[in-house]
N, CA, C and O atoms as CSV, one atom per row, in Angstrom:
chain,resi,resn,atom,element,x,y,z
A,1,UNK,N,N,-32.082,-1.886,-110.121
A,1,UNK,CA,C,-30.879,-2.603,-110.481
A,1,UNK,C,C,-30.355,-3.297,-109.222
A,1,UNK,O,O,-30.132,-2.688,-108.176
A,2,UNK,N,N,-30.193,-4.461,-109.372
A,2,UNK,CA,C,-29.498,-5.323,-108.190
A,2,UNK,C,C,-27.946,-5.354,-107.486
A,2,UNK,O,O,-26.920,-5.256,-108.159
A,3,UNK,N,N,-27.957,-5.435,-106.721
A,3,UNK,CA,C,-26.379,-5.641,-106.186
A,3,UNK,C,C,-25.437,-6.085,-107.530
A,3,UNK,O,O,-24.485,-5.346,-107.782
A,4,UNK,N,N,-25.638,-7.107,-108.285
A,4,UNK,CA,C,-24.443,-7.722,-108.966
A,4,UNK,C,C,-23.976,-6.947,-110.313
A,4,UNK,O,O,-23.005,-6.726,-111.037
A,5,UNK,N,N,-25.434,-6.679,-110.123
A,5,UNK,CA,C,-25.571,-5.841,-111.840
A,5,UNK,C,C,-25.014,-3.945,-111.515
A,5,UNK,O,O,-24.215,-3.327,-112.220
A,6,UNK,N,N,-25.611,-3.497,-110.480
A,6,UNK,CA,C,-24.301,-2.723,-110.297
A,6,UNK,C,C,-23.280,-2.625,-110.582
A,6,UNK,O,O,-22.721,-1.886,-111.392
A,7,UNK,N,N,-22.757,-3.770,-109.592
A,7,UNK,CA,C,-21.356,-4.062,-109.372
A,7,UNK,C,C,-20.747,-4.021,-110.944
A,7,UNK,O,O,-19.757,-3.405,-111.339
A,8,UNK,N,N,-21.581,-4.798,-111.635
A,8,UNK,CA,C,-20.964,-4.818,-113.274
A,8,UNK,C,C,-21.175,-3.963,-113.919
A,8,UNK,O,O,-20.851,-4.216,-115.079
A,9,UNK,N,N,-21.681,-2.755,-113.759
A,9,UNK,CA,C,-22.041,-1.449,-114.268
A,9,UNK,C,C,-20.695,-0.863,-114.025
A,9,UNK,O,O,-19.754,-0.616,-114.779
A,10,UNK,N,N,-20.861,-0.732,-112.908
A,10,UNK,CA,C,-19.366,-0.112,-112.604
A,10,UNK,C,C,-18.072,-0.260,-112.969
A,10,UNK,O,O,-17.261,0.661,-113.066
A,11,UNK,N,N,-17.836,-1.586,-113.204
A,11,UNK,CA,C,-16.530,-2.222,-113.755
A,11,UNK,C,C,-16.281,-1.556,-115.272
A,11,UNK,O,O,-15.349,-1.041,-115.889
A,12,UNK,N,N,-17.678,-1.881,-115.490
A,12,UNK,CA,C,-17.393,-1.355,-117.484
A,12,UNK,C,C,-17.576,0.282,-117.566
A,12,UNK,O,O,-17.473,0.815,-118.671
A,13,UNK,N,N,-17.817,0.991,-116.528
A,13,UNK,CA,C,-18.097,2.428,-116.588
A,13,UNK,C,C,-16.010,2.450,-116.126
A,13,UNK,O,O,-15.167,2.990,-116.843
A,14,UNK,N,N,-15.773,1.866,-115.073
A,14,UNK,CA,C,-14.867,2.023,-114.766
A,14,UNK,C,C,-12.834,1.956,-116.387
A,14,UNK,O,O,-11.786,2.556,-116.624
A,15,UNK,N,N,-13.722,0.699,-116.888
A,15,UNK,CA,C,-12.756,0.304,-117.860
A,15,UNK,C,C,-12.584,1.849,-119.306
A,15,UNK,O,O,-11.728,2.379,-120.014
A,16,UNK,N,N,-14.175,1.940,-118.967
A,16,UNK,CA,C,-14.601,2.944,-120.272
A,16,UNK,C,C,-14.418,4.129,-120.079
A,16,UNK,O,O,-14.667,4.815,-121.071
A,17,UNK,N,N,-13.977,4.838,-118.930
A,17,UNK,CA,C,-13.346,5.691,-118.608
A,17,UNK,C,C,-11.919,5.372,-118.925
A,17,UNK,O,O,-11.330,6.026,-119.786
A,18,UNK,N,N,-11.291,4.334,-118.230
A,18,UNK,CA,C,-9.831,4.838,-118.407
A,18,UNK,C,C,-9.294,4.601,-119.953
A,18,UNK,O,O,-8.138,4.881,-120.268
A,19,UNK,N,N,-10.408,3.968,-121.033
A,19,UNK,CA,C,-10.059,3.755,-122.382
A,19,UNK,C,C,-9.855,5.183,-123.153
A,19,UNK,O,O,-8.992,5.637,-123.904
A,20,UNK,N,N,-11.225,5.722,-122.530
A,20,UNK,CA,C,-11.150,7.162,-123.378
A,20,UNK,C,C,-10.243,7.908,-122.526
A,20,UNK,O,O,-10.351,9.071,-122.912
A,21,UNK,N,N,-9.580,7.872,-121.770
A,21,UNK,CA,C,-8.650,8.660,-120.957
A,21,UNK,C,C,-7.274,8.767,-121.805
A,21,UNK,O,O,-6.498,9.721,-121.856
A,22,UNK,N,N,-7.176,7.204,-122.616
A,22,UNK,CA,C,-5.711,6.497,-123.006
A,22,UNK,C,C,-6.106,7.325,-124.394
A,22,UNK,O,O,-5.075,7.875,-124.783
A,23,UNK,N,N,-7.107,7.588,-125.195
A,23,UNK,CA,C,-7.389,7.521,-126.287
A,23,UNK,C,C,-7.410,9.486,-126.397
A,23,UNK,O,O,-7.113,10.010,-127.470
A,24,UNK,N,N,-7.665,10.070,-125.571
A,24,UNK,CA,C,-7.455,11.653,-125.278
A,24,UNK,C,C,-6.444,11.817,-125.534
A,24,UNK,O,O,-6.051,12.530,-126.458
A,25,UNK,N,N,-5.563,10.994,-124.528
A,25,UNK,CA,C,-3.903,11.170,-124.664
A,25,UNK,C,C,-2.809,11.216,-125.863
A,25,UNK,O,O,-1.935,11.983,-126.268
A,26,UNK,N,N,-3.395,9.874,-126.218
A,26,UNK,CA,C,-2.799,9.098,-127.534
A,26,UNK,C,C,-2.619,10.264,-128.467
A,26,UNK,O,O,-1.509,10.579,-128.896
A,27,UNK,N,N,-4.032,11.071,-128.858
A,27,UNK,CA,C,-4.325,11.986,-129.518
A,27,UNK,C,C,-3.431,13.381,-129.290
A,27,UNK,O,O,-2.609,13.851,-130.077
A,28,UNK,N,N,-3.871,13.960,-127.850
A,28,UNK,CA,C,-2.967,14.735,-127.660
A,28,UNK,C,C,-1.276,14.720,-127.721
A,28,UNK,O,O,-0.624,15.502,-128.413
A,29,UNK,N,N,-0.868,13.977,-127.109
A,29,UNK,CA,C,0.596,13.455,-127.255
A,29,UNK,C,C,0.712,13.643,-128.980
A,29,UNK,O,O,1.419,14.520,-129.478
A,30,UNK,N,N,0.151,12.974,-129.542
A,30,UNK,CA,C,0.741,12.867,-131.308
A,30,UNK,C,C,0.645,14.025,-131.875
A,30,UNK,O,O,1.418,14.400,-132.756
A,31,UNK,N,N,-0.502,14.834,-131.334
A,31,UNK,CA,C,-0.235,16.324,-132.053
A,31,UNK,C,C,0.652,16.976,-131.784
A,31,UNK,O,O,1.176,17.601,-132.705
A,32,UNK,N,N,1.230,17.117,-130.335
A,32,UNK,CA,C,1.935,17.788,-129.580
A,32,UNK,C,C,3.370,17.296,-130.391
A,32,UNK,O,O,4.034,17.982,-131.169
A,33,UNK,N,N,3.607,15.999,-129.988
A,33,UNK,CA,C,4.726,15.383,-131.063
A,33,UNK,C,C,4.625,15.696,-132.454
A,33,UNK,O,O,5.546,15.083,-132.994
A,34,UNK,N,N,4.167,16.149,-133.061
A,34,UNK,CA,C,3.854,16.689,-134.944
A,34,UNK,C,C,4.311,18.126,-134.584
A,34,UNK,O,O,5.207,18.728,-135.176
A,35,UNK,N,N,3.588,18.602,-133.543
A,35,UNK,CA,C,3.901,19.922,-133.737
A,35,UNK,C,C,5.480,20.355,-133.461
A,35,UNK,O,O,6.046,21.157,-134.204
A,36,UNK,N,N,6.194,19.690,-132.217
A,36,UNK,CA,C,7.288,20.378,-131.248
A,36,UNK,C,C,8.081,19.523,-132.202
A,36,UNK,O,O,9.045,20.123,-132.678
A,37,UNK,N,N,7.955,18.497,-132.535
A,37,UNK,CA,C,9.363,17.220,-132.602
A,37,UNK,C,C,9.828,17.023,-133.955
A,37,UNK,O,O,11.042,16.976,-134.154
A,38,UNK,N,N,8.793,16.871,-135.161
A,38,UNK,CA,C,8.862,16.526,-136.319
A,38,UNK,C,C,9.696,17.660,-136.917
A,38,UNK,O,O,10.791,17.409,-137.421
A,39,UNK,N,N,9.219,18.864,-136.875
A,39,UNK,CA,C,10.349,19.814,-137.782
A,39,UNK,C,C,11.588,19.189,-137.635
A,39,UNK,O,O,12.122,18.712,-138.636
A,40,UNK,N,N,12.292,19.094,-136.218
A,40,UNK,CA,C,13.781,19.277,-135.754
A,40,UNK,C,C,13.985,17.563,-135.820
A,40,UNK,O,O,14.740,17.382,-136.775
A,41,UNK,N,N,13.723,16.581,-135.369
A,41,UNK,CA,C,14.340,15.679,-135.132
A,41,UNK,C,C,13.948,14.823,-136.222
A,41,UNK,O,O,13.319,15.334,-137.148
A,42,UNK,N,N,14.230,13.573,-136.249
A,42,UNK,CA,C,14.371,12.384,-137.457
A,42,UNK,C,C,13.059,11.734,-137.263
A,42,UNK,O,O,12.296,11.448,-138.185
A,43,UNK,N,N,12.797,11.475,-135.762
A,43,UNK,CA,C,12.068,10.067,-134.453
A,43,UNK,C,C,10.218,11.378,-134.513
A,43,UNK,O,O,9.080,11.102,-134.132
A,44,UNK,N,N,10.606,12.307,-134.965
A,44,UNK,CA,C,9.303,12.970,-134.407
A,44,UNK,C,C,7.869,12.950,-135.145
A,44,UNK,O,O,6.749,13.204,-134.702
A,45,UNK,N,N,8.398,12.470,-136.717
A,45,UNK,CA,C,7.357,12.206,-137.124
A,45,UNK,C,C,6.712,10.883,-137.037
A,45,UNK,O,O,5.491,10.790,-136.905
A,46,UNK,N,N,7.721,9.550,-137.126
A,46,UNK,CA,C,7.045,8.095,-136.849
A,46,UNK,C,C,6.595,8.331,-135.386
A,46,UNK,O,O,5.470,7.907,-135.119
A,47,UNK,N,N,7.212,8.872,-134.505
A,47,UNK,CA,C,6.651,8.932,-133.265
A,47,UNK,C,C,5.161,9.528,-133.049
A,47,UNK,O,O,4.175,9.066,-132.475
A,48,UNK,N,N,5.365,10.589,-133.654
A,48,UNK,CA,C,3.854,11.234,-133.203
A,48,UNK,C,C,2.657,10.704,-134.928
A,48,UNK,O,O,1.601,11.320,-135.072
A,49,UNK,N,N,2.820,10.249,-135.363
A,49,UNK,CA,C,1.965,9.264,-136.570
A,49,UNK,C,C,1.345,8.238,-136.023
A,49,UNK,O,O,0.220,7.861,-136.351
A,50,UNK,N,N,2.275,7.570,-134.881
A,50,UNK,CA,C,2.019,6.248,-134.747
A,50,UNK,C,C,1.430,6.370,-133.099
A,50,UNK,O,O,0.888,5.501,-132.416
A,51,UNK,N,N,1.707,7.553,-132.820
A,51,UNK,CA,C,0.592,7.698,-131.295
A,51,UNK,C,C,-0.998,7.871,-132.030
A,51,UNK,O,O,-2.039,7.316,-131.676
A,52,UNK,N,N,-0.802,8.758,-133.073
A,52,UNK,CA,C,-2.013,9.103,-133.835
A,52,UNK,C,C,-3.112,7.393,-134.223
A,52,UNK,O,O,-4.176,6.849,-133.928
A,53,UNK,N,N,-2.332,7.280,-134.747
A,53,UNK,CA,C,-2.620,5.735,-135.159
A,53,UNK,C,C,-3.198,4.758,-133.996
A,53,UNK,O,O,-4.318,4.247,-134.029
A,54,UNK,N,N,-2.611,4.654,-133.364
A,54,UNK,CA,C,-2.766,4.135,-131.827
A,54,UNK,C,C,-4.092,4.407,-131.441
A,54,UNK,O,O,-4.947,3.531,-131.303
A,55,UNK,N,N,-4.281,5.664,-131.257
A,55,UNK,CA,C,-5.884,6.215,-130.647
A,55,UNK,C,C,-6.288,6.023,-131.829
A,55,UNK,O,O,-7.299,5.398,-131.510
A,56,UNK,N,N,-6.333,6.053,-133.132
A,56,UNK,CA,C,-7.684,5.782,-133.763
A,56,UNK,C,C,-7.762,3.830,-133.489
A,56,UNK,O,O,-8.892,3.342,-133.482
A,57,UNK,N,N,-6.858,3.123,-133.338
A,57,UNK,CA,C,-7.244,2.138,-133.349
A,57,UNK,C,C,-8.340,1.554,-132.203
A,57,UNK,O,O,-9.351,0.898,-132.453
A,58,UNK,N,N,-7.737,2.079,-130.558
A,58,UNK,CA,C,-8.115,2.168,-129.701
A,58,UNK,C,C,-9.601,2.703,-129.946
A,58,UNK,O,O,-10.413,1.818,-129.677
A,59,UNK,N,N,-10.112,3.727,-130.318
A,59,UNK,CA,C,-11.166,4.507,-130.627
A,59,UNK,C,C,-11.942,3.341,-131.240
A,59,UNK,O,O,-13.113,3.264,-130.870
A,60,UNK,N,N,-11.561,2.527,-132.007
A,60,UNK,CA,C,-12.561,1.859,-132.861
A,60,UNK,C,C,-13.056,0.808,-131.540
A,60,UNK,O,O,-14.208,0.806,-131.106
A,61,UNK,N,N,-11.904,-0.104,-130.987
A,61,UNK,CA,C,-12.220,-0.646,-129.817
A,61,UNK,C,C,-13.232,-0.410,-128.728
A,61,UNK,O,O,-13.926,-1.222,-128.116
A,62,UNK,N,N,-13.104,1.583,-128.588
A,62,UNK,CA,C,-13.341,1.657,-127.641
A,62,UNK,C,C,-14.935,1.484,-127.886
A,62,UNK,O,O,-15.722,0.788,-127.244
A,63,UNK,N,N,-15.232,2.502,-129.243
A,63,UNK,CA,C,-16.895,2.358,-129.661
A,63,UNK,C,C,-17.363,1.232,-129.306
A,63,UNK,O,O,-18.099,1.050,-128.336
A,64,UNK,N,N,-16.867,0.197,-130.259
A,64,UNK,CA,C,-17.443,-1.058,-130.269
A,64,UNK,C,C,-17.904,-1.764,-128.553
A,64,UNK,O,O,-18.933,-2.435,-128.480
A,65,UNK,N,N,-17.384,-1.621,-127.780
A,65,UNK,CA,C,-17.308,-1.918,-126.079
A,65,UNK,C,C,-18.390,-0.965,-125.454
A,65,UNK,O,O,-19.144,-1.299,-124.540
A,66,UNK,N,N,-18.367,0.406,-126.137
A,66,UNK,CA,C,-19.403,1.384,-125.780
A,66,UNK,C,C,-20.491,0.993,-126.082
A,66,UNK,O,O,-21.298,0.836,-125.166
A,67,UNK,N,N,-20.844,0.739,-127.279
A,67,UNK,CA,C,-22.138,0.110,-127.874
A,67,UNK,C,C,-22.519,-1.346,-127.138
A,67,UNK,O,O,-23.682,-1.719,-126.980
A,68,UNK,N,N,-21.611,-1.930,-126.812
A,68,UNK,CA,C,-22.230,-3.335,-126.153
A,68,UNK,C,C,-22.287,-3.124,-124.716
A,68,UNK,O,O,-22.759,-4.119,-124.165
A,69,UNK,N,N,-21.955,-2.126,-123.846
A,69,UNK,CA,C,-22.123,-1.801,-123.012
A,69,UNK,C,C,-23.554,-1.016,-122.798
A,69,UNK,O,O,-24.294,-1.544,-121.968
A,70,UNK,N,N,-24.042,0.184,-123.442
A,70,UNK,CA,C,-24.486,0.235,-123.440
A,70,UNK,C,C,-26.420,-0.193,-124.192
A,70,UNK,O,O,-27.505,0.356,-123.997
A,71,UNK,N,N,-26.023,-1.336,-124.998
A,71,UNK,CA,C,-27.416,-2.081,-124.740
A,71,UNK,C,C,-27.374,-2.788,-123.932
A,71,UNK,O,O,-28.508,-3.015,-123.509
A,72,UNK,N,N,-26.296,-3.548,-123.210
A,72,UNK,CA,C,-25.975,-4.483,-122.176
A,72,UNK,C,C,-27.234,-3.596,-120.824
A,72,UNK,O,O,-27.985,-4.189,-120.049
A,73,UNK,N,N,-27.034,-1.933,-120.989
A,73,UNK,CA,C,-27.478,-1.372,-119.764
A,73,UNK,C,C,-28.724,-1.290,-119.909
A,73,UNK,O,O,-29.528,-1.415,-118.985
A,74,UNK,N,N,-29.055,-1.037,-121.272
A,74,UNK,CA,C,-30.761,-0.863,-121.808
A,74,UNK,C,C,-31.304,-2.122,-121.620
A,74,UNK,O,O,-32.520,-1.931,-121.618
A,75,UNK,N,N,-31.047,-3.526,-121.429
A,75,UNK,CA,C,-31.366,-5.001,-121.697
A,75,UNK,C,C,-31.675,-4.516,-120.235
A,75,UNK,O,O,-32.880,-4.714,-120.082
A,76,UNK,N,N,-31.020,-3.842,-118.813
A,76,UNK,CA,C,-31.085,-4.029,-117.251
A,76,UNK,C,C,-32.349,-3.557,-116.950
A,76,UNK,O,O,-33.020,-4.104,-116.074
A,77,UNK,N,N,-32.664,-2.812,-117.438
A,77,UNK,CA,C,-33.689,-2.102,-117.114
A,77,UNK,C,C,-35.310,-2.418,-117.069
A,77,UNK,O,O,-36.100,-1.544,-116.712
């Protein structure tokens, strides 16, 4: 693998990490919010629904970027 193509390996390893990082969260946060917030407050169920929501949307994003990334890496080789 060459200098440039590295370099662009890295960027999309780099992006595709911090996607699934956002998309862990998203997830965790909304359960955490369903669990602690929704009984007691008004805000706890649209809140933690719509973090839920969030990461699955993200998730679909993220696949789709995964998959073109990785034939992008199988094409390097």
């Amino acid at each position: 693998m060459d200098e440039a193509t590295e370099k662009a390996f890295k960027g999309k390893f780099i992006w595709l990490t911090i996607v699934l990082n956002v998309i862990i969260l998203c997830f965790a946060m909304g359960a955490f919010v369903l669990c602690r917030f929704a009984p007691s407050s008004d805000l706890g169920l649209p809140i933690g629904i719509s973090l839920l929501v969030v990461g699955a949307i993200i998730s679909i994003s993220f696949w789709k970027r995964y998959s073109q990334t990785k034939a992008w890496l199988h094409e390097q080789s």
